[in-house]
C-alpha positions as CSV (number, residue, x, y, z in Angstrom):
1,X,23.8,-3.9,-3.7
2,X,25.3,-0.5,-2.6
3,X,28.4,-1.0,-0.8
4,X,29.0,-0.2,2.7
5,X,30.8,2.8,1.9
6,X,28.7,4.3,-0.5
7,X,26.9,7.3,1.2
8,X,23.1,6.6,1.5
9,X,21.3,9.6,-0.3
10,X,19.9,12.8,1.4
11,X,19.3,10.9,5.3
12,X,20.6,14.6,6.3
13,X,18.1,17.3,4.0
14,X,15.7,19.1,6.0
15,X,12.8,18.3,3.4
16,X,13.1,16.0,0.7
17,X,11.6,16.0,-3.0
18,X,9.6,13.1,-4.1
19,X,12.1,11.3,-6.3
20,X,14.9,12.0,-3.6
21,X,12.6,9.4,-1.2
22,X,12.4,6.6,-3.4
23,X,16.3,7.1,-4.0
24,X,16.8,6.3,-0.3
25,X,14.0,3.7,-0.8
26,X,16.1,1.6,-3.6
27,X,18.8,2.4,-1.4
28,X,17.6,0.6,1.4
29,X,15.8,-1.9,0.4
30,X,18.2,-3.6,-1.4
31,X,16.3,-6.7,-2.8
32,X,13.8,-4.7,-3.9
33,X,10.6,-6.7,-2.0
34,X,8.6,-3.8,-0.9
35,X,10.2,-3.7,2.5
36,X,13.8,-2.4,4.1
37,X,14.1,-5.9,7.0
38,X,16.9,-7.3,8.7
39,X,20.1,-6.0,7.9
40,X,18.7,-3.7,5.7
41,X,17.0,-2.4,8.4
42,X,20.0,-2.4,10.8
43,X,21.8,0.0,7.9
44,X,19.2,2.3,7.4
45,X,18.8,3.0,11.2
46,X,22.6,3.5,12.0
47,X,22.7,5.9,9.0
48,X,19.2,8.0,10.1
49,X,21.2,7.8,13.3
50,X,24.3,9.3,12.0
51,X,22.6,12.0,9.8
52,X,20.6,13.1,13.1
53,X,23.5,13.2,14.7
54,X,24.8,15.9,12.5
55,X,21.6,17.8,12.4
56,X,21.7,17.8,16.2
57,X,18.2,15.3,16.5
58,X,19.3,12.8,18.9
59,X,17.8,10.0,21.1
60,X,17.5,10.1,24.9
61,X,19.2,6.3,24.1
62,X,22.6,5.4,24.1
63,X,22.0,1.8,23.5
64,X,21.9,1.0,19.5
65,X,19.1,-1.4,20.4
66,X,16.9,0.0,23.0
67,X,17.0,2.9,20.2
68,X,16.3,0.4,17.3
69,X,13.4,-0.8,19.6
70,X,12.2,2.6,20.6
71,X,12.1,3.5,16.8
72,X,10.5,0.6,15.8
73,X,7.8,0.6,18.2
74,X,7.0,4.6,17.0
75,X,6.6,3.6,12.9
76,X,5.8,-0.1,12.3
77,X,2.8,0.5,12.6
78,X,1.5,-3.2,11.7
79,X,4.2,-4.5,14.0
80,X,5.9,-6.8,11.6
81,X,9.4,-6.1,12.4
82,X,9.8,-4.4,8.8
83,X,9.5,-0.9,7.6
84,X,7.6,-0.2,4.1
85,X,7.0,2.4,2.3
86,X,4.1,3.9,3.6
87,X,6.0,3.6,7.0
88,X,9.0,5.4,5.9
89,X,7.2,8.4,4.6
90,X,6.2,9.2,8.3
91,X,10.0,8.8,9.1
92,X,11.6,11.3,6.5
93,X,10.3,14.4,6.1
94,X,9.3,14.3,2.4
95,X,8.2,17.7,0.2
96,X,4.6,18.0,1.1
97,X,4.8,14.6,1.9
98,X,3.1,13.8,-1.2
99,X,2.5,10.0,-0.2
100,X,1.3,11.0,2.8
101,X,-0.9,13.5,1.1
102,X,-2.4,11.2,-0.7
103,X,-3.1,8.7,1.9
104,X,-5.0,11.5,4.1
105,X,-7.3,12.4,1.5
106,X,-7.7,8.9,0.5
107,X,-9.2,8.6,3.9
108,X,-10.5,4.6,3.8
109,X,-10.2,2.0,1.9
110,X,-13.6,2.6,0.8
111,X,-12.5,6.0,-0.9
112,X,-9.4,3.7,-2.5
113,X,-11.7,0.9,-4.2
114,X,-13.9,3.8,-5.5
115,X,-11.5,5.4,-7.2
116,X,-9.4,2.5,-8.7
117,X,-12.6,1.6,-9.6
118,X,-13.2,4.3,-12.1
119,X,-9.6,4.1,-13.3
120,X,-10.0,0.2,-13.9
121,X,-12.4,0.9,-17.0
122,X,-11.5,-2.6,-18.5
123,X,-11.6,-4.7,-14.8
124,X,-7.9,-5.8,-15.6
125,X,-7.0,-5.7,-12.0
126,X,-4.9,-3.1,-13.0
127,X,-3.9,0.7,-13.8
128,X,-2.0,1.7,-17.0
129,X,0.7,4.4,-16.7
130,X,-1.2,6.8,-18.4
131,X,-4.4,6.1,-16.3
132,X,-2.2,6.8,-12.9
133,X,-1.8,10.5,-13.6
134,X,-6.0,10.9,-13.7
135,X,-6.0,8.7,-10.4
136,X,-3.3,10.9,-8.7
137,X,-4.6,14.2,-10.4
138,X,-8.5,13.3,-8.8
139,X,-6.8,12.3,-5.1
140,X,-5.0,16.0,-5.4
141,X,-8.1,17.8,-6.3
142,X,-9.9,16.3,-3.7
143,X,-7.1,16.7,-1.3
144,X,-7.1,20.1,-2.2
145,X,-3.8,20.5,-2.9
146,X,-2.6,22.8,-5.5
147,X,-0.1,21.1,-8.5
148,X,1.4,22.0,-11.9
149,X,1.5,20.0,-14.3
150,X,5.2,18.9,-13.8
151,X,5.1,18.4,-10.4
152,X,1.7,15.9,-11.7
153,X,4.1,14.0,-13.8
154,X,7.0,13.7,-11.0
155,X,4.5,11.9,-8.9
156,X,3.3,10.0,-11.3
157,X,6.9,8.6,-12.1
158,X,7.5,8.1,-9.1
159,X,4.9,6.3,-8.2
160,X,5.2,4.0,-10.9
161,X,8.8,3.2,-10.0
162,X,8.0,2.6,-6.7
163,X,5.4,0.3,-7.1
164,X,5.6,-1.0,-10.3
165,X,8.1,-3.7,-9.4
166,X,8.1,-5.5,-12.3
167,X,8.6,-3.0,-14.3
168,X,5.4,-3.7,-17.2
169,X,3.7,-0.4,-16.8
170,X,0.8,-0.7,-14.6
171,X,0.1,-1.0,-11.2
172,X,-2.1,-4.2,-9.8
173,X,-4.7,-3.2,-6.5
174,X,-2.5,-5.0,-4.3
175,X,0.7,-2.9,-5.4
176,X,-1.6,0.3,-5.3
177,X,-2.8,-0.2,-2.2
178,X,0.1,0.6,-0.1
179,X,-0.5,4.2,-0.5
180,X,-3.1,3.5,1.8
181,X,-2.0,3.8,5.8
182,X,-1.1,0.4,7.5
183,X,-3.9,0.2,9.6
184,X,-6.6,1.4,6.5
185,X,-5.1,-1.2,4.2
186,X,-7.8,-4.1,4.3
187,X,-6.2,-6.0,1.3
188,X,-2.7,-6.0,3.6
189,X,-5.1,-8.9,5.8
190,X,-5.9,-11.1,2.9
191,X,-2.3,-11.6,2.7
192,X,-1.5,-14.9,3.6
193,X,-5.1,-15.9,2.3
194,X,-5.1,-15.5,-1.4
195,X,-6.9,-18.2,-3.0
196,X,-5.7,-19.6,-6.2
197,X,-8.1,-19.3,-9.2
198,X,-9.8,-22.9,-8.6
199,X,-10.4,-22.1,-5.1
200,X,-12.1,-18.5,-5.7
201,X,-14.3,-20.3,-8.2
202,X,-15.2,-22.9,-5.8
203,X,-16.1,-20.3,-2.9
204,X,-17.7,-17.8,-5.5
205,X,-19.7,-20.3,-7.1
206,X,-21.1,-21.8,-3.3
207,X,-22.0,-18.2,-2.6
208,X,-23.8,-17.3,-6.0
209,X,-26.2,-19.7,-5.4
210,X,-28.3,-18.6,-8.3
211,X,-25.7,-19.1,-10.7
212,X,-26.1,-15.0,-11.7
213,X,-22.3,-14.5,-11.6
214,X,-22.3,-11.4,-9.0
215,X,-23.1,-11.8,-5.0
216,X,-24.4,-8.7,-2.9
217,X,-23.4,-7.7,0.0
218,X,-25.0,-10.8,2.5
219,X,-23.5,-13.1,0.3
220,X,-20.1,-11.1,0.7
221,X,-20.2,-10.9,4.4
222,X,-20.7,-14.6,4.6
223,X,-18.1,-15.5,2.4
224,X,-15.8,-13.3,4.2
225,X,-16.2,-14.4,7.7
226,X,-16.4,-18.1,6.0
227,X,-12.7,-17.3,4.7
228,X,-11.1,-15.9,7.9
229,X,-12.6,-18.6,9.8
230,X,-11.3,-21.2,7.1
231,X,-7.5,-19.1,7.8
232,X,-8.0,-19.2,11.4
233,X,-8.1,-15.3,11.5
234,X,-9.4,-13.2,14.2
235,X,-12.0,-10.4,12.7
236,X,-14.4,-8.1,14.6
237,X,-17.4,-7.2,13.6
238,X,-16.2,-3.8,12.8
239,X,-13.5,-4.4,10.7
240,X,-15.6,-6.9,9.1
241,X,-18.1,-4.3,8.0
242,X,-15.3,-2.1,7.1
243,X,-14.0,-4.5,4.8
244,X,-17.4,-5.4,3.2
245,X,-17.9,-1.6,2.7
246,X,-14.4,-1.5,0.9
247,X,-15.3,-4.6,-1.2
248,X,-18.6,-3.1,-1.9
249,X,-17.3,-0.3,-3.5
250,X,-16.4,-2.3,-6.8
251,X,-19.9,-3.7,-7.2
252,X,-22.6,-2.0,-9.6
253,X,-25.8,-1.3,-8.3
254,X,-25.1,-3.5,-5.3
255,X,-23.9,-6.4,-7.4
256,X,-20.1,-7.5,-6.9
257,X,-19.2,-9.2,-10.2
258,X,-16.8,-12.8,-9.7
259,X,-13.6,-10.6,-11.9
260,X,-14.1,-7.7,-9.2
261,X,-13.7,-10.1,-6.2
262,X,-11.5,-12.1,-8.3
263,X,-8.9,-8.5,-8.0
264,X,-8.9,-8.2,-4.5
265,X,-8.9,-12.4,-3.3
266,X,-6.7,-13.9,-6.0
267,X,-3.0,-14.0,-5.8
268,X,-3.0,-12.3,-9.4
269,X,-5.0,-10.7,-11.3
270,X,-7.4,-12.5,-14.0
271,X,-6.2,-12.5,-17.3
């Protein structure tokens, strides 16, 4: 853990570069589990704090935590009393703000699932390393944004080592998916609500009452409202077709295979 001393990376630099944010990321987030919380969280601010200080950026607070609770209330935007990464991109001001570029132009969810889906060739549940940099490269072209090729294989790097926490390579959906905004990221509510293998066989196999092995997209809207009532969950009929269209997108031809659902409902990926 970095001690107390230790000067937390670039807090004070006008713009940052890609791999300068994940620096302060590891800084911060010291057990490495996707979020900066609690003390963590404490730290980070009073540093942010102190680098504003110096660039003149200051608070109409005086109070550390009527500040701590002003900031709060302005980025955690899912209101779980931690920031992730997604979250702290809209803090710092990063080069281009290449995660938030991404998460623009990767607009909805929907967008998301259709292009992990062409990257997922094999239906693994995952990305290889070498399958990122087409994934990134497509999000850039459609987000319009210009890129060399080293600048390509920054992001790609860094993308991997921030969500590749494990450290094996490739990137699962649910790791992925935080490039997605808070609010956008549909598979963020199935947490809490994974199913373990025997239980998404059981549900999958009431739904696919023909024994086919794929459901459409009735099927999947009962199944889904059958699973947030099972978890007690509020949904709206909005979200709720949201998340059905986001699903959807992994199906062929209207047909949502069990190892596609399987990706986004299972704690882990099928082997």
């Amino acid at each position: 853990m970095a001690s107390p001393q230790q000067q937390p990376p670039y807090l004070h630099l006008a713009e940052l570069t890609a791999s300068q944010f994940l620096e302060i990321w590891k800084h911060f987030d010291a057990d490495g589990n996707g979020y900066i919380e609690g003390k963590e969280l404490e730290n980070f601010f009073q540093e942010l704090e102190k680098a504003r200080k110096g660039s003149g950026m200051m608070s109409k607070s005086d109070n550390f935590g009527e500040k701590m609770k002003e900031f709060m209330q302005k980025y955690d935007k899912n209101s779980d009393g931690k920031i992730e990464m997604a979250e702290l991109a809209q803090i710092l001001p990063t080069e281009e703000n290449f995660l938030l570029c991404f998460r623009q132009h990767v607009g909805s969810s929907a967008e998301f699932m259709e292009a992990w889906r062409k990257y997922d060739t094999d239906r693994s549940g995952y990305i290889e390393a070498n399958e990122l940099k087409g994934f990134l490269s497509d999000l850039l072209k459609k987000a319009n944004r210009p890129y060399d090729e080293p600048k390509l294989q920054e992001y790609t790097q860094t993308i991997l080592r921030m969500f590749d926490l494990n450290g094996d390579g490739k990137l699962g959906l649910s790791e992925m998916s935080r490039l997605l905004p808070v609010q956008e990221n549909f598979l963020l509510k199935f947490q809490g609500m994974k199913l373990t293998s025997e239980e998404f066989n059981a549900i999958f196999t009431f739904y696919d009452k023909d024994g086919s092995g794929y459901i459409d997209e009735n099927e999947l809207d009962a199944l889904l409202k059958d699973l947030y009532e099972k978890n007690k969950k509020e949904m709206n009929i909005q979200q709720l077709t949201n998340y059905r269209k986001s699903v959807m997108s992994l199906a062929e031809a209207g047909k949502l295979y069990r190892k596609d659902l399987e990706i986004v409902l299972c704690s882990e990926p099928p082997v």
